[in-house]
C-alpha positions as CSV (number, residue, x, y, z in Angstrom):
1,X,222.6,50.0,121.7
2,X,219.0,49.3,121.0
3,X,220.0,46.0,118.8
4,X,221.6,45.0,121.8
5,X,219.1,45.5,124.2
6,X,216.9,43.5,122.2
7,X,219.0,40.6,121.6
8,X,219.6,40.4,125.0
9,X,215.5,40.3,125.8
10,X,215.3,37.2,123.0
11,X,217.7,35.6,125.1
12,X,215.9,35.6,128.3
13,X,212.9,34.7,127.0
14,X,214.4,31.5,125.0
15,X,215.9,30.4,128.0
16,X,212.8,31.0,130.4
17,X,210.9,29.1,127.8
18,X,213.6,26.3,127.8
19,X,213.5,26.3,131.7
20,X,209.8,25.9,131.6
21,X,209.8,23.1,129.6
22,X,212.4,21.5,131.7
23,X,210.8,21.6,134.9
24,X,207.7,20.0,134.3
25,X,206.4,19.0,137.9
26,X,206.0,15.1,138.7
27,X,204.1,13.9,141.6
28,X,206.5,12.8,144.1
29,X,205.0,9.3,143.9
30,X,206.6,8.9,140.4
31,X,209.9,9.1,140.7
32,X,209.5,6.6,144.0
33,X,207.3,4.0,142.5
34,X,207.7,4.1,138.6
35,X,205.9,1.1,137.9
36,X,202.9,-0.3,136.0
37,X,199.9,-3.0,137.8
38,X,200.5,-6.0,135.7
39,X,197.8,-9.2,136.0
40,X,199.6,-12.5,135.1
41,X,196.8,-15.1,133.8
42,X,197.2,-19.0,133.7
43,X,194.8,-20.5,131.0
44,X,194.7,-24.2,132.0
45,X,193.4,-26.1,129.8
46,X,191.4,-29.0,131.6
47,X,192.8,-31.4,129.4
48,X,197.1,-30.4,130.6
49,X,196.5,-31.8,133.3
50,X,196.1,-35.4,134.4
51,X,194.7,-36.0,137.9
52,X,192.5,-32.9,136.8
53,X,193.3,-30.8,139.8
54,X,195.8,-27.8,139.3
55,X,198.5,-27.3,141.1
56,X,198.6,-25.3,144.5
57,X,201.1,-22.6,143.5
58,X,203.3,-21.4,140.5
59,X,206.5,-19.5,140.6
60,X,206.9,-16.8,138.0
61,X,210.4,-15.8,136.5
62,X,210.7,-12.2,134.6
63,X,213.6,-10.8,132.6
64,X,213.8,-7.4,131.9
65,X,216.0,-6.0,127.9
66,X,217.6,-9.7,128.5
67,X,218.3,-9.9,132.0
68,X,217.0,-11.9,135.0
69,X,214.9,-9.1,137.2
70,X,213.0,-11.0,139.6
71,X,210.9,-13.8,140.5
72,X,207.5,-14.6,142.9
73,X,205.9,-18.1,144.1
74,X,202.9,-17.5,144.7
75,X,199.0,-19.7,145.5
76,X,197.1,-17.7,143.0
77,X,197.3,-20.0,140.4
78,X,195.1,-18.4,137.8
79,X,195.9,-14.7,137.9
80,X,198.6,-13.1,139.9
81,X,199.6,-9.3,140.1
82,X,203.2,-7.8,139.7
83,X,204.5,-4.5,140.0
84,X,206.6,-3.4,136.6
85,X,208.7,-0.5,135.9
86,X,210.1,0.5,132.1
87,X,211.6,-2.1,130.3
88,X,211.0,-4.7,127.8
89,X,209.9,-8.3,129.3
90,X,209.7,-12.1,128.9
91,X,209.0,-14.0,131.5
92,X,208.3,-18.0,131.8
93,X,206.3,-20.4,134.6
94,X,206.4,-23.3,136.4
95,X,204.5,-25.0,138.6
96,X,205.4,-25.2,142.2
97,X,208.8,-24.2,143.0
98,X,211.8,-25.5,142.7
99,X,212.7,-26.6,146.5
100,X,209.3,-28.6,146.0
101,X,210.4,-31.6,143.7
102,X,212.7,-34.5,144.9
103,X,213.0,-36.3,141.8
104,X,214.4,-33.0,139.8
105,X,216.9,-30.5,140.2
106,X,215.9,-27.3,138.6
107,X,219.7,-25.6,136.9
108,X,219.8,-22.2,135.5
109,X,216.6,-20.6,136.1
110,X,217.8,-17.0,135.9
111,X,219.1,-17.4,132.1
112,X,215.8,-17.7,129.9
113,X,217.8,-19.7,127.3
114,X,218.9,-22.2,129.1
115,X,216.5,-22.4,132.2
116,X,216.1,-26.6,132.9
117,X,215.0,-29.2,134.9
118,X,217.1,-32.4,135.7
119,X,216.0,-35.9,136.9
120,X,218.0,-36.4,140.0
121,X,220.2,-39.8,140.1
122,X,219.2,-42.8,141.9
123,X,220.7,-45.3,143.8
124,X,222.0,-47.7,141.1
125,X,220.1,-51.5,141.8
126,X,223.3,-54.1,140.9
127,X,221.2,-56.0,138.5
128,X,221.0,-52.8,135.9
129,X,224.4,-53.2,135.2
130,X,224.2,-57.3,135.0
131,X,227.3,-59.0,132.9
132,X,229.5,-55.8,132.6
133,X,232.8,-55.0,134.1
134,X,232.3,-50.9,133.7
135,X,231.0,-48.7,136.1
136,X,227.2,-48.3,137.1
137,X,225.6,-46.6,134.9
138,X,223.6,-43.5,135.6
139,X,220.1,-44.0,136.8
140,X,217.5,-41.6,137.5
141,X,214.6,-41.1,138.9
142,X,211.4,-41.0,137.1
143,X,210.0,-37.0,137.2
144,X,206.8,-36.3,138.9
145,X,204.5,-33.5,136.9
146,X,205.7,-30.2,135.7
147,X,204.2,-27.7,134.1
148,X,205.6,-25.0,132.2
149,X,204.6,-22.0,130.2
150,X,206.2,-19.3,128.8
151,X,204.7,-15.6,127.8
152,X,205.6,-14.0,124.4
153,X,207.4,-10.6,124.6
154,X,205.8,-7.7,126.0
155,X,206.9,-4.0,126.9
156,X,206.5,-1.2,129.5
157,X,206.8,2.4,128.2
158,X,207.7,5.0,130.3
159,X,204.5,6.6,128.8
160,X,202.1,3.9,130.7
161,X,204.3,3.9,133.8
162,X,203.5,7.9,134.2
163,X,200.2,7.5,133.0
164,X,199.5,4.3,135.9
165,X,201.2,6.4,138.7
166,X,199.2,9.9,137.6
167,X,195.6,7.5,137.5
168,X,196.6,5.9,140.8
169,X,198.1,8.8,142.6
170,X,194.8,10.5,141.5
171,X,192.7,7.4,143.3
172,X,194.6,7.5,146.6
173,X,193.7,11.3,147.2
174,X,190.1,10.8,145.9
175,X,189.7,7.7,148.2
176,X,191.4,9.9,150.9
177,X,189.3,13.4,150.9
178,X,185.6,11.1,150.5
179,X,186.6,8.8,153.3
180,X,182.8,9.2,154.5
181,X,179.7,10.0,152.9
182,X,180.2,10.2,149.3
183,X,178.3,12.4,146.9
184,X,176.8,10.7,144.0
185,X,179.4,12.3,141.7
186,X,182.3,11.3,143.8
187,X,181.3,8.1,144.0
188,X,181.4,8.1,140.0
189,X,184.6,9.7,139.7
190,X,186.1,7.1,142.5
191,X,184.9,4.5,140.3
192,X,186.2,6.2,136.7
193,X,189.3,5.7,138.2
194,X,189.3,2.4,139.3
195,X,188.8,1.0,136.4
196,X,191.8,2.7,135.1
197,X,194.0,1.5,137.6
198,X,192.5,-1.8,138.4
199,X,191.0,-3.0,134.7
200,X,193.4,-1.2,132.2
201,X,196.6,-3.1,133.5
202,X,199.1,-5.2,131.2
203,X,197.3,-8.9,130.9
204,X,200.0,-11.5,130.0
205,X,198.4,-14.8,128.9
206,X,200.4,-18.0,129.5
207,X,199.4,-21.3,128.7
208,X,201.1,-23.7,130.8
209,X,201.6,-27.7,129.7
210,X,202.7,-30.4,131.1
211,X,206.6,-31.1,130.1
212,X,206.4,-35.2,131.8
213,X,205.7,-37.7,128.9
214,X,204.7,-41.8,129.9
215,X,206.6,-44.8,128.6
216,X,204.5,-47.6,128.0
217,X,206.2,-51.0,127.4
218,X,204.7,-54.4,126.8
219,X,205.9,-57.8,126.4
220,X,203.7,-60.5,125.2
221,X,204.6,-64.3,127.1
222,X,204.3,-68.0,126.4
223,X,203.8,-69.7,130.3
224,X,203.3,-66.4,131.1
225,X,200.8,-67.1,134.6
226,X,204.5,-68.6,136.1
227,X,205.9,-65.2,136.4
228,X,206.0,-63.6,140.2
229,X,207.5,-60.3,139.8
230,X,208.9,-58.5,136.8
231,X,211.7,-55.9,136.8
232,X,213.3,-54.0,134.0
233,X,215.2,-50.6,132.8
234,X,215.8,-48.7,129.6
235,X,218.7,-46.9,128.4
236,X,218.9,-44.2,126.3
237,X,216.0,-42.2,127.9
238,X,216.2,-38.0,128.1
239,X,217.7,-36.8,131.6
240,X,217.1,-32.8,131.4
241,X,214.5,-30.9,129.9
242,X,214.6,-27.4,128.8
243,X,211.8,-25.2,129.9
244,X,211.6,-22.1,127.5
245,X,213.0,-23.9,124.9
246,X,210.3,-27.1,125.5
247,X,212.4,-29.9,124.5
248,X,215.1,-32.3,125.6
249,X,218.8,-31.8,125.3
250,X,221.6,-34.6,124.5
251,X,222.1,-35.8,128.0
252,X,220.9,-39.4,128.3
253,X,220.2,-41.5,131.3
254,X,218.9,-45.0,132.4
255,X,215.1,-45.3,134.0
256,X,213.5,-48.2,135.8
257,X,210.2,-49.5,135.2
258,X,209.5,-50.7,138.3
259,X,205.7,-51.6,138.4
260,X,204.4,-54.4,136.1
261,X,200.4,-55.9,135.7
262,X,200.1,-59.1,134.3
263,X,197.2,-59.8,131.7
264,X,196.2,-63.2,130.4
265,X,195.0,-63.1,126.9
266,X,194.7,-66.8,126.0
267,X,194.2,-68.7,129.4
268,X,193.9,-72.0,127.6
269,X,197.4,-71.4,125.4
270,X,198.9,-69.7,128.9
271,X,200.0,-67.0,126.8
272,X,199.7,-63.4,127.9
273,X,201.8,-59.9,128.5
274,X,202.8,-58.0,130.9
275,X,202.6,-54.3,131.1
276,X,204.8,-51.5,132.6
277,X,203.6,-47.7,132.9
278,X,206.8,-45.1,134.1
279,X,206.6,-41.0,133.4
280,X,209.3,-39.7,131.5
281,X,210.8,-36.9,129.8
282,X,211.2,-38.8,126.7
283,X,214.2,-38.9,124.2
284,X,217.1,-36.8,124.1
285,X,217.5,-33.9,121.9
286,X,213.7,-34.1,121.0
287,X,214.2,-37.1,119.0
288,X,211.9,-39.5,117.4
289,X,212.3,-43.4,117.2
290,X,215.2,-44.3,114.8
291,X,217.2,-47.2,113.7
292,X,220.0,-45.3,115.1
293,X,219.2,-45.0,118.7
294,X,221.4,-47.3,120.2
295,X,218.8,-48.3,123.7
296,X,218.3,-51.6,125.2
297,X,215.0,-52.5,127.4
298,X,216.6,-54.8,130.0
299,X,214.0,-57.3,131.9
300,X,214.3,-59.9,134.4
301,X,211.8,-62.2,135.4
302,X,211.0,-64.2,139.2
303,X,209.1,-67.3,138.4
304,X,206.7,-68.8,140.9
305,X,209.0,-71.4,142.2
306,X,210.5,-68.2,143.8
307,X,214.1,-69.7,142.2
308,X,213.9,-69.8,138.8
309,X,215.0,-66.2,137.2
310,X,215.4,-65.6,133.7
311,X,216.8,-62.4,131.9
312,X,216.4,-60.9,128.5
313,X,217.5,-58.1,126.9
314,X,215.6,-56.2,123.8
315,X,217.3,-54.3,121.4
316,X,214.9,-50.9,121.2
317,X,216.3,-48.5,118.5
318,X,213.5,-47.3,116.2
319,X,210.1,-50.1,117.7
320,X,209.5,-47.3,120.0
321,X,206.0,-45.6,118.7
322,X,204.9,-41.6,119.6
323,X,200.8,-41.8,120.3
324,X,198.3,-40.2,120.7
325,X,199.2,-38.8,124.8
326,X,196.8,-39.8,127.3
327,X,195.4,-36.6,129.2
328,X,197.3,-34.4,130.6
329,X,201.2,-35.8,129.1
330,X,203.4,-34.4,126.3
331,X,203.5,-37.7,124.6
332,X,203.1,-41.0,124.8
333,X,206.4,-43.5,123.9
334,X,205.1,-47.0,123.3
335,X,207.1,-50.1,123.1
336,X,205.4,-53.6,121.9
337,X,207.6,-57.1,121.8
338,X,205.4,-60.0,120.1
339,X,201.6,-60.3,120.4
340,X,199.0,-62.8,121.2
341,X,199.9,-65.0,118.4
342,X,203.2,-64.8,118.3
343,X,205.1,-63.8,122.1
344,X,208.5,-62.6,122.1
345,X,209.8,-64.9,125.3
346,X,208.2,-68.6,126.5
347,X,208.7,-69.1,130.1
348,X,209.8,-72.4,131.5
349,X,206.8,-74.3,133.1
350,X,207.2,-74.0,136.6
351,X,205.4,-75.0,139.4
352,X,204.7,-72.7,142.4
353,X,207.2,-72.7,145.4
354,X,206.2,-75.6,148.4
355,X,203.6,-73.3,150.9
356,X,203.3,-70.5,148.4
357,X,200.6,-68.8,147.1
358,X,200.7,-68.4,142.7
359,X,200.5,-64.7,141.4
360,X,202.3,-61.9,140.4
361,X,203.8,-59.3,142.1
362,X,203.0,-55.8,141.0
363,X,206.6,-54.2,142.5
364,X,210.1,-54.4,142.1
365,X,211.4,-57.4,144.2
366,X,215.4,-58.3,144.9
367,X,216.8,-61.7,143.7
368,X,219.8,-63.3,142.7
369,X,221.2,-62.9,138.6
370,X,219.8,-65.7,136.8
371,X,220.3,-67.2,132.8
372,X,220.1,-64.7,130.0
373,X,218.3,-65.5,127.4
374,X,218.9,-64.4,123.5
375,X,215.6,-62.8,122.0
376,X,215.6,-63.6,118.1
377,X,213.9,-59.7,116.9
């Protein structure tokens, strides 16, 4: 009877113990707000951007163990805050939002793999498609700036959630009960506690870049003061870029080059080149220039006489050369036909229309198709 009594007691006071250890008491404002003060920071670099301004606002996208959890736009382009419960993160950035680009449509942005921007299509000018019975092709616009970053993986335990909400429960009351005067000691403990909610928070570095390339073509002319205005396109150029992945996929797309300068280099010889500046993404699938690349740079040309119009076509494939980028781009695609010596095209001589002033253009203009000429590469 006495072994019984005593086994009996043990069990009691094993399963007191067990209940005490249970019912550990956790402020109220724990189980409501589980969450941990995290401080987002932007490190622009002066030279990723080129107008050397930032932009006015960034919109962050965070995925918590794999999945999309939420997103914020906000004007604190340098370092934002963001509340964060338990999980493991990774989150990427771009600049702007979304609704804010007309040249791009932004696909996916709630699947970290495959979050992308698109260049939107244009309307289709007749004289891309010049001597072919098949449909237009597609045409797009050229992108305007983008930057992009993305952070490397970082995780939230449920040990710094509890520790956050203890420090800054612990700050509320202390800010509450020394609402007035504050003793010298309060005023110490106040600020022990601030630094452990406000300074000991997650920082998350991310380093955005630019994701817009420039394609820089230039084409060296015999007669070349008779030209009046200069357009062109290029196939084979990258339509979609992919932001956490930083490179182009396999979709491929048609831009125009639709602002040209006109340089003399040898007045007395009348021979000089024309240049044309567009952004870009760049190639598809990341590529570099090869001989395989089957692209074509397609120019037409108005001559003074404001009648004569001549048209050539440039087989591209591997000429196209990655530089050195100009600050604030990706890269920078350059594409060279002939040189002062020796230029790639001679103009007829011309004379300038009755009443009209010589000179050339800058922009895009609309004329009728005129003779195609071979280019011997």
């Amino acid at each position: 009877m006495r072994k019984r009594r005593l086994t009996i007691f043990l069990l009691v006071a094993i399963l007191a113990t067990l209940l005490m250890g249970g019912c550990q008491r956790r402020p109220l404002e724990l189980v409501y707000r589980s969450s941990v003060r995290v401080i987002v920071k932007c490190i622009w670099n002066i030279s990723v951007y080129p107008d050397g301004v930032k932009p006015s606002g960034i919109t962050l996208y965070f995925f918590r163990d794999g999945e999309f959890y939420t997103s914020m736009t906000t004007a604190n382009v340098d370092s934002c805050e963001v509340q964060l419960p338990q999980g493991q993160y990774q989150m990427y950035m771009i600049s702007q939002s979304p609704e804010e680009f007309w040249k791009m449509e932004f696909e996916n942005m709630t699947d970290f793999d495959n979050a992308a921007t698109t260049l939107r299509t244009s309307t289709t000018p007749n004289w891309v498609s010049r001597g072919t019975t098949t449909p237009s092709p597609s045409v797009v616009e050229n992108p305007e700036i983008l930057y992009a970053g993305v952070s490397n993986f970082f995780e939230i335990t449920e040990e710094m959630t509890e520790e956050y909400q203890t420090n800054y429960r612990k700050l509320k009351n202390l800010r509450a009960s020394a609402a007035g005067a504050r003793t010298k000691a309060e005023e110490d403990e106040i600020s022990y506690y601030e630094e452990l909610v406000e300074y000991y928070t997650i920082r998350i570095p991310i380093y955005p870049q630019n994701v817009v390339s420039q394609f820089w073509v230039s084409i060296y002319a015999k007669n070349a003061d008779v030209l009046k205005s200069v357009r062109a396109s290029t196939s084979g150029m990258a339509k979609t870029f992919e932001l956490t992945q930083f490179t182009t996929n396999n979709e491929t797309a048609i831009q125009i080059i639709d602002e040209w300068k006109l340089s003399m280099d040898d007045v007395d010889n009348r021979i000089g080149h024309i240049d044309g500046l567009i952004t870009t993404f760049g190639l598809p699938n990341g590529e570099v220039p090869t001989v395989l690349r089957d692209s074509t740079l397609n120019v037409s040309t108005l001559l003074i006489d404001n009648t004569t119009v001549m048209d050539y076509t440039f087989d591209v494939g591997d000429k196209i050369q990655v530089l050195q980028p100009n600050k604030g781009y990706r890269a920078l695609y350059r594409l060279i036909f002939g040189d002062k010596d020796n230029p790639i095209i001679e103009l007829p001589p011309v004379g300038p229309a009755q009443g009209k002033e010589s000179g050339m253009d800058a922009t895009v203009s609309d004329w009728e198709e005129g003779e195609t000429v071979e280019i011997p590469m």
